[in-house]
C-alpha positions as CSV (number, residue, x, y, z in Angstrom):
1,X,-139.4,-27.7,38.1
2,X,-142.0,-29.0,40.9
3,X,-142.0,-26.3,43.3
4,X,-142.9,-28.6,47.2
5,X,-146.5,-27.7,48.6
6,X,-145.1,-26.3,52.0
7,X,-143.1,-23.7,50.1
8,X,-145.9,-22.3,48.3
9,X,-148.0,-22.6,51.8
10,X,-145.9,-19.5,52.7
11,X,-146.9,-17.5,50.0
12,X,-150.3,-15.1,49.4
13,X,-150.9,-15.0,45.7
14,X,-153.4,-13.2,43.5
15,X,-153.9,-16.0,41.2
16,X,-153.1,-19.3,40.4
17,X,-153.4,-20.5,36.8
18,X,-154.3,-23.8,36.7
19,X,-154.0,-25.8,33.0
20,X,-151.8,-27.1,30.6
21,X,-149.0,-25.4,28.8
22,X,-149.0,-26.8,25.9
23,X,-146.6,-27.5,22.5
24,X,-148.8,-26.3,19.5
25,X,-148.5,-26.3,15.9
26,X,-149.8,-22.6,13.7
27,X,-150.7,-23.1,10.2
28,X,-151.7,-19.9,9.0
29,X,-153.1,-19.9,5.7
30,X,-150.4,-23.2,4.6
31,X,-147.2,-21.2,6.7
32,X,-146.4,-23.8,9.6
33,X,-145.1,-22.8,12.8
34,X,-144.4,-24.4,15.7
35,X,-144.7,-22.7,19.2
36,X,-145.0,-23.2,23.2
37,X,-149.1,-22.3,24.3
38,X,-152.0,-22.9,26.5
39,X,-154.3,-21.0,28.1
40,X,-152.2,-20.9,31.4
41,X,-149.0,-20.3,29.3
42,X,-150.5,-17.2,27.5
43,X,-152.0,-16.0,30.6
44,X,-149.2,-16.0,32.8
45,X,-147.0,-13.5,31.0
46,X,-149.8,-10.6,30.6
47,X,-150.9,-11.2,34.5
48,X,-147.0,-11.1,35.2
49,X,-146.5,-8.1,33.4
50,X,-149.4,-6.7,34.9
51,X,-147.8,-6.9,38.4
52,X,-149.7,-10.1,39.7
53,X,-148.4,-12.0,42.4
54,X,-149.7,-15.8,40.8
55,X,-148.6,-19.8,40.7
56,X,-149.0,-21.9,37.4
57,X,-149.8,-25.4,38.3
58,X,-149.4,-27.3,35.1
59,X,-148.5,-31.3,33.7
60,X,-146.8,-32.4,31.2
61,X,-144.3,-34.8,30.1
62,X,-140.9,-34.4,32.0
63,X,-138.8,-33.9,28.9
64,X,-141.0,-31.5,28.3
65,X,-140.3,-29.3,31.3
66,X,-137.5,-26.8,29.4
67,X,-140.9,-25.6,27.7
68,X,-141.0,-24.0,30.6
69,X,-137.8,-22.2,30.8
70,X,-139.5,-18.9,29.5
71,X,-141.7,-18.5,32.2
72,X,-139.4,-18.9,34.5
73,X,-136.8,-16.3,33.1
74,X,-140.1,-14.1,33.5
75,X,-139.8,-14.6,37.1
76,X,-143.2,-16.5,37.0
77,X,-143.9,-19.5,39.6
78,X,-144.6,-23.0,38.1
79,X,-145.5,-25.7,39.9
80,X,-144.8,-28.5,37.1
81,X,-146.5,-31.9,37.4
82,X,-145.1,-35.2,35.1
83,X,-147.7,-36.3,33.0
84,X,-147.2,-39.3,30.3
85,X,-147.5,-36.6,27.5
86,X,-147.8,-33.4,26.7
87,X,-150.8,-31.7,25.3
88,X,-150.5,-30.9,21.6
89,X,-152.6,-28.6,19.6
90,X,-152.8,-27.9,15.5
91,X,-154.5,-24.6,15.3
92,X,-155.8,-24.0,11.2
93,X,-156.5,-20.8,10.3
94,X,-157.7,-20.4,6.7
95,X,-158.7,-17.2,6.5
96,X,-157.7,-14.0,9.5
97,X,-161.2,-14.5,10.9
98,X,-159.3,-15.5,14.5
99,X,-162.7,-16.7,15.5
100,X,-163.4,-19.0,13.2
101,X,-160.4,-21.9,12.7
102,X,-159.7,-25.8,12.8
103,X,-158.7,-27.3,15.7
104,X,-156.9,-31.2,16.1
105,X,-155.4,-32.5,19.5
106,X,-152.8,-34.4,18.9
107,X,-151.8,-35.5,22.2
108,X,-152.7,-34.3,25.7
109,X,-151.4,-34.4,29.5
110,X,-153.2,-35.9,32.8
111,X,-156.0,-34.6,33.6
112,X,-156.2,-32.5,37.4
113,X,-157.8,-33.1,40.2
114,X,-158.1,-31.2,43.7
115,X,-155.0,-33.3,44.8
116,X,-152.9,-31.3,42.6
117,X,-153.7,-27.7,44.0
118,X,-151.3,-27.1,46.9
119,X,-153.2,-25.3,49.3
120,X,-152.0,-21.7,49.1
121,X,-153.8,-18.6,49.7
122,X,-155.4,-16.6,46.5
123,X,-157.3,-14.3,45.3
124,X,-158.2,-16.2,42.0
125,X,-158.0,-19.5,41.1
126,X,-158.3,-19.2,37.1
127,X,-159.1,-22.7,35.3
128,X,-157.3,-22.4,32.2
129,X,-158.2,-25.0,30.1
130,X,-158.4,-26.3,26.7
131,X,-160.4,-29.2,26.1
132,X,-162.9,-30.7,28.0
133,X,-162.4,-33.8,30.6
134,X,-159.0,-31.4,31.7
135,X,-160.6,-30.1,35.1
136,X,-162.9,-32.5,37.0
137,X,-166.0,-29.6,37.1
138,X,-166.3,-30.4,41.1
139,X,-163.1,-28.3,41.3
140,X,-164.9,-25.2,40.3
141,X,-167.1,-25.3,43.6
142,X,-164.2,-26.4,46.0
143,X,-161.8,-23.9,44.4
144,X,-164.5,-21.2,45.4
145,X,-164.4,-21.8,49.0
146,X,-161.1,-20.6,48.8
147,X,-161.6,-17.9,46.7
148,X,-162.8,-16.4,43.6
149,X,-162.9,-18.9,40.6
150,X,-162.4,-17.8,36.9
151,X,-162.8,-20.5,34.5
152,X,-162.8,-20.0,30.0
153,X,-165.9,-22.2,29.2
154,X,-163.8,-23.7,26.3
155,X,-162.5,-26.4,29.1
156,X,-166.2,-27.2,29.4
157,X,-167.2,-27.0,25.9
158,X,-164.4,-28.1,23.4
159,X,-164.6,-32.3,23.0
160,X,-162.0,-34.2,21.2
161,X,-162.9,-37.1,18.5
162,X,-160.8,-38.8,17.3
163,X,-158.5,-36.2,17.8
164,X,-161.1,-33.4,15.9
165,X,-162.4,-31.0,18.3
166,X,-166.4,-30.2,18.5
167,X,-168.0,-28.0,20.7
168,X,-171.1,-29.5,22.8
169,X,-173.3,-27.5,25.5
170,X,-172.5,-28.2,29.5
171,X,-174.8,-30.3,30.9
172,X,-174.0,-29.2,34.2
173,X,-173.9,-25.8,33.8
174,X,-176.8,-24.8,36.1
175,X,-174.8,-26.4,38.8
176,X,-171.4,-25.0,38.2
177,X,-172.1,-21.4,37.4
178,X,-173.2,-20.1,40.0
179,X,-170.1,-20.7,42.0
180,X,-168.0,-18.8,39.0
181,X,-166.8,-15.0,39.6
182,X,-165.5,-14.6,36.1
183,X,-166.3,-16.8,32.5
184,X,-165.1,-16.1,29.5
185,X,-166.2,-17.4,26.3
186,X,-165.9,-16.6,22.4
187,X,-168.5,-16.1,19.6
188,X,-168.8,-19.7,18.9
189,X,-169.1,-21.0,22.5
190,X,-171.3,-18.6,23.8
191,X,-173.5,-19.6,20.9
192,X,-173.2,-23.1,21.5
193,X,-174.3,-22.7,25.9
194,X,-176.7,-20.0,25.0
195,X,-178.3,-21.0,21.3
196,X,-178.1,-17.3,20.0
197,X,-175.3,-16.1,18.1
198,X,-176.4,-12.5,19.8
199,X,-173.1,-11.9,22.2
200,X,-175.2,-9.5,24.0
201,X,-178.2,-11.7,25.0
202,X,-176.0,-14.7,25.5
203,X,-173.9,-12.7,28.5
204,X,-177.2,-12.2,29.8
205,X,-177.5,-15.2,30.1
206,X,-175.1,-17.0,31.5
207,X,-175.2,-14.6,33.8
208,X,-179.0,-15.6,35.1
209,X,-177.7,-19.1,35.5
210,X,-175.1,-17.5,37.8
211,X,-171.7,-16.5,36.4
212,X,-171.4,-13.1,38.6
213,X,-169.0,-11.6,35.0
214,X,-169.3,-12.6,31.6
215,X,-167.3,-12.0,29.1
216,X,-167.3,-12.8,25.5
217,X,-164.3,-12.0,23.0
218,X,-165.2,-11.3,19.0
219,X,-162.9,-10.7,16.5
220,X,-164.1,-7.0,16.7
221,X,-164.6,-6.4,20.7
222,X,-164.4,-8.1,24.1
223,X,-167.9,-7.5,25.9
224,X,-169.0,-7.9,29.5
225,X,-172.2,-7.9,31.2
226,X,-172.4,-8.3,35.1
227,X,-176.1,-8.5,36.1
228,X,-176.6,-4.9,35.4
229,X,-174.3,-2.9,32.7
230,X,-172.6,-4.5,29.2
231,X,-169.3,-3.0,29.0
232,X,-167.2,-3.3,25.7
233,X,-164.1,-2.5,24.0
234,X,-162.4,-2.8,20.6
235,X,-159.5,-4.5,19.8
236,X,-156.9,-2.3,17.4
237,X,-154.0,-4.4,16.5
238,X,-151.3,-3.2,13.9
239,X,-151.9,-6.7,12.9
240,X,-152.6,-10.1,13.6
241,X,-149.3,-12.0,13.7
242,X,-149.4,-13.0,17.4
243,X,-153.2,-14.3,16.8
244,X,-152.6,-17.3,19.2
245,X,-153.6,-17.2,22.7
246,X,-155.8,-14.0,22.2
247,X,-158.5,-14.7,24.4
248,X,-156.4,-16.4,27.0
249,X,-154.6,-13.1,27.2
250,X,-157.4,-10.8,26.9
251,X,-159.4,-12.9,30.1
252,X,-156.4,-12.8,32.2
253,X,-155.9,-9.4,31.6
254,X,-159.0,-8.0,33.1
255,X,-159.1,-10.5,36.4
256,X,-155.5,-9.1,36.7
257,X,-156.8,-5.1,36.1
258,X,-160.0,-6.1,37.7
259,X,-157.8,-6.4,41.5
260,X,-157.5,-3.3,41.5
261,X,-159.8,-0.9,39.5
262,X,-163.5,-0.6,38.4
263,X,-165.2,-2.9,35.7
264,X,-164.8,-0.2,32.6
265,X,-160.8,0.3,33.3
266,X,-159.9,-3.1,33.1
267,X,-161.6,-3.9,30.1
268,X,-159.9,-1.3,28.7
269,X,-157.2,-2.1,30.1
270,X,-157.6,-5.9,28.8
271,X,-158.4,-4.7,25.1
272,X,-155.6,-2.6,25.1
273,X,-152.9,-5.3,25.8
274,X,-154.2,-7.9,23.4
275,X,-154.1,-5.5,21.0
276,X,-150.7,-5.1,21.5
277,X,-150.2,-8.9,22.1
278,X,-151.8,-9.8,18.9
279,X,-149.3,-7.7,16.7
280,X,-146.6,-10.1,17.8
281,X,-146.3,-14.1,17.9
282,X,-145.9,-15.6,21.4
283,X,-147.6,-14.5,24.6
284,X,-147.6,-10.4,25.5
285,X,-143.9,-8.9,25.9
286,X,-144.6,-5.2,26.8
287,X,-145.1,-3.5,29.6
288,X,-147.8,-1.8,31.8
289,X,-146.8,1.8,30.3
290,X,-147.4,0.0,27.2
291,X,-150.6,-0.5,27.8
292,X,-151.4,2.2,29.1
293,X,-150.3,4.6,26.1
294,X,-152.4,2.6,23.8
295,X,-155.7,2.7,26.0
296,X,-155.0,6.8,25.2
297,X,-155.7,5.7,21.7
298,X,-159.1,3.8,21.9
């Protein structure tokens, strides 16, 4: 599955997707399920779907790699990197607030560095992590010579102990944010960078320490301020049976809209196809017509 760095040097993309895909346990209310996720592994099939040109660079451990097998029936590229383990994730939802849940690591992958990137041409490099210590944060600033960087502030934020997750502030966010086109955050992490549970005020801002887009997902809506507007839309799933990977999917989304057409579209367009992502377990499965009939509905 490891795709060699002077192939993908012929290639443009419009985004590479850079975290681990990762082999996660659901229990919903007690109902166990196991399934295949990760930021990058969610993300991949909604910017596929919505016609991006993009490279997943991911580790994990070889016998492992026929987690992959999916996205590669998608037609998506993976650049696949052996790592001791692969990451593992129990995900405890006791009530359907998806915002507020348990989280235990139960095992995780090699960390990247810059040596890992090939160096390809794009037009995002989206850091799709899960935990902290995943991305070394000096990547953020070379990755934006190249291009524009997107990163979900949960690889930043989210600590494992002991294999319990807490979520801690970013010391170095002053110094890494203003090299950041895009972050994305939820409820809880925006609170816990900003110190006000007001998703409004807290896009605000991150965005005066220097994140150009900020968006914040809610159970509810999916905001974004960008120095001068807030823009939001609701999410209206038939129900919440694909839960899992819902702000991965919603971030990737609007970066993937976002190439394209103006601020207000894509978040529409973003809202749209995680509420049709979150009616059904596993990462999105429709198609662009898809989401565009349900945007007539909002």
């Amino acid at each position: 599955m490891r795709i060699s760095s002077s192939a993908n040097k012929m290639k443009n993309y419009d985004i590479v997707i850079i975290g681990h895909v990762s082999h996660d346990i659901l229990n919903y209310r007690g109902e166990v399920s196991r399934f295949i996720g990760g930021a990058a592994y969610f993300s991949s099939f909604a910017a596929k779907k919505s016609g991006a040109e993009l490279l997943v660079v991911t580790k994990m451990a070889e016998d492992d790699f026929g987690l992959l097998n999916g996205m590669s029936k998608e037609g998506i590229e993976v650049l696949a990197i052996p790592s001791q383990q692969t990451t593992s994730i129990e995900n405890i939802f006791v009530t359907d607030d998806v915002d507020n849940r348990k989280v235990n690591l139960l095992s995780q992958a090699d960390p990247f560095s810059m040596e890992d990137i090939p160096e390809v041409k794009a037009r995002v490099y989206n850091l799709a992590g899960l935990f902290k210590g995943e991305f070394q944060p000096s990547m953020i600033k070379t990755l934006s010579r190249r291009g524009k960087v997107a990163l979900d502030l949960q690889a930043m934020l989210r600590t494992s102990e002991h294999g319990k997750f807490t979520w801690n502030d970013w010391d170095e966010k002053a110094k890494y944010l203003p090299h950041l086109t895009y972050l994305k955050a939820d409820s809880l992490e925006s609170k816990v960078i900003t110190g006000t549970e007001d998703r409004r005020k807290a896009a605000q801002i991150m965005n005066s320490l220097g994140a150009e887009e900020v968006m914040i997902t809610h159970s509810s809506e999916v905001i974004v301020y960008d120095g001068k507007k807030y823009y939001s839309a609701p999410f209206k799933p038939g129900n919440l049976s694909g839960r899992a990977g819902r702000g991965d999917t919603c971030f990737i989304s609007y970066i993937t809209r976002k190439l394209s057409q103006d601020t207000d579209e894509s978040l529409k367009y973003a809202a749209a196809l995680t509420s049709i992502k979150m009616e059904r377990p596993g990462p999105f499965s429709g198609t662009r017509d898809d989401v565009l009939a349900r945007m007539k509905t909002f």
